[in-house]
C-alpha positions as CSV (number, residue, x, y, z in Angstrom):
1,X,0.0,0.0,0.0
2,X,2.9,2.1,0.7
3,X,4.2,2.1,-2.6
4,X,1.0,3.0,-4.2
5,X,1.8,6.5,-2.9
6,X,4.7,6.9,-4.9
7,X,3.6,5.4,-7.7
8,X,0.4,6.6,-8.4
9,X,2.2,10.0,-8.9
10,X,4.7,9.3,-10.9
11,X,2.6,7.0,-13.3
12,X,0.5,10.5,-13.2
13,X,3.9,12.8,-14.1
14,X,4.9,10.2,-16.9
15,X,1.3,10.6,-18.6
16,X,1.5,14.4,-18.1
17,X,4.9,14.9,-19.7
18,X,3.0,11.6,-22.5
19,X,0.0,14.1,-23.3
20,X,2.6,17.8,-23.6
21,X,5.1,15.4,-26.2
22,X,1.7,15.0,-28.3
23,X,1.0,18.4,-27.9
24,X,4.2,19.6,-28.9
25,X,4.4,17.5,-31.9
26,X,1.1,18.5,-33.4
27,X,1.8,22.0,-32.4
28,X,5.5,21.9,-34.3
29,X,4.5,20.0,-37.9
30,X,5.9,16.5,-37.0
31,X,2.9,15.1,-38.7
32,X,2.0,17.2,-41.1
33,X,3.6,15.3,-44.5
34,X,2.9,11.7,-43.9
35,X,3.0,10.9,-47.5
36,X,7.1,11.9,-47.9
37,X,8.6,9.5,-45.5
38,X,5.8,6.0,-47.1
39,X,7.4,6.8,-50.7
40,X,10.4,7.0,-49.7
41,X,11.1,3.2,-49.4
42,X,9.5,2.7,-52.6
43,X,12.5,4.6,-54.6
44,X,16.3,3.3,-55.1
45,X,19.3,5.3,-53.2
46,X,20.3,6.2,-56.8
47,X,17.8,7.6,-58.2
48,X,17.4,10.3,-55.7
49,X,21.2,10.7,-55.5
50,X,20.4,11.2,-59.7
51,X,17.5,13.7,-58.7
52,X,19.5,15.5,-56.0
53,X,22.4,16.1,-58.5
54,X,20.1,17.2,-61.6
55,X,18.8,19.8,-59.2
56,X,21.7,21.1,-57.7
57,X,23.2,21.1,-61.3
58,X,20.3,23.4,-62.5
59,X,20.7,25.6,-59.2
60,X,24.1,26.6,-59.9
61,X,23.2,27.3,-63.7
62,X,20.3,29.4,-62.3
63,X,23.2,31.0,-60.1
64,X,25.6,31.2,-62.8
65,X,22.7,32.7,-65.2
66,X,21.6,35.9,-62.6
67,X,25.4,36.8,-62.0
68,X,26.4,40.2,-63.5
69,X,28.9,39.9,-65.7
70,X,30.7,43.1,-64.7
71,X,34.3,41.3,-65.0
72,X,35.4,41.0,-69.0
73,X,38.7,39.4,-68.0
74,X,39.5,36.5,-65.5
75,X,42.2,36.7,-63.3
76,X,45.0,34.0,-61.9
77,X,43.3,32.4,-58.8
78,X,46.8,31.7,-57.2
79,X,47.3,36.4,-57.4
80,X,43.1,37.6,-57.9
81,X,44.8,40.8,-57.8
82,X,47.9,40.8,-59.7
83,X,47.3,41.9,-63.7
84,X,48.0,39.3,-66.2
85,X,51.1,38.8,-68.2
86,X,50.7,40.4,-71.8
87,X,51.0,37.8,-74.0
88,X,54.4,37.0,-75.4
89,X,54.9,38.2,-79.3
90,X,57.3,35.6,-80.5
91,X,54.7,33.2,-79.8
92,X,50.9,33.5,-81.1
């Protein structure tokens, strides 16, 4: 009978902090896209490796695209501020 008082309380604690984890994860979007994480299995590694990539790729061409292209002339990367050598006469 004496351990009935301490465990009635605790069982009591354990479903309070059971009912604010549900709480919180309705409250934060845990469940709101169920339908992601059931395809998944259905699709191989590779292909979304393949579909990662391709979209990546056309990131950085929509990056490359919406640069200015205020710089006419590229520079050495080892100096980015030294000028570059004029090219040598004798040779074309």
């Amino acid at each position: 009978m004496e351990s009935l008082y301490f465990l009635v309380p605790c069982a009591l604690i354990f479903i309070g902090l059971a009912i604010k984890a549900l709480f919180w994860a309705l409250n934060s979007g845990q469940c709101d896209n169920l339908d992601t994480e059931t395809h998944r299995i259905l699709f191989d590694a590779e292909q979304s490796k393949a579909a990662e990539r391709s979209k990546s790729a056309e990131q950085s061409k929509n990056a490359e695209l919406a640069k200015p292209s205020a710089q006419t002339h590229q520079t050495n990367s080892a100096f980015p501020n030294a000028e570059s050598p004029a090219p040598d006469s004798k040779n074309p």
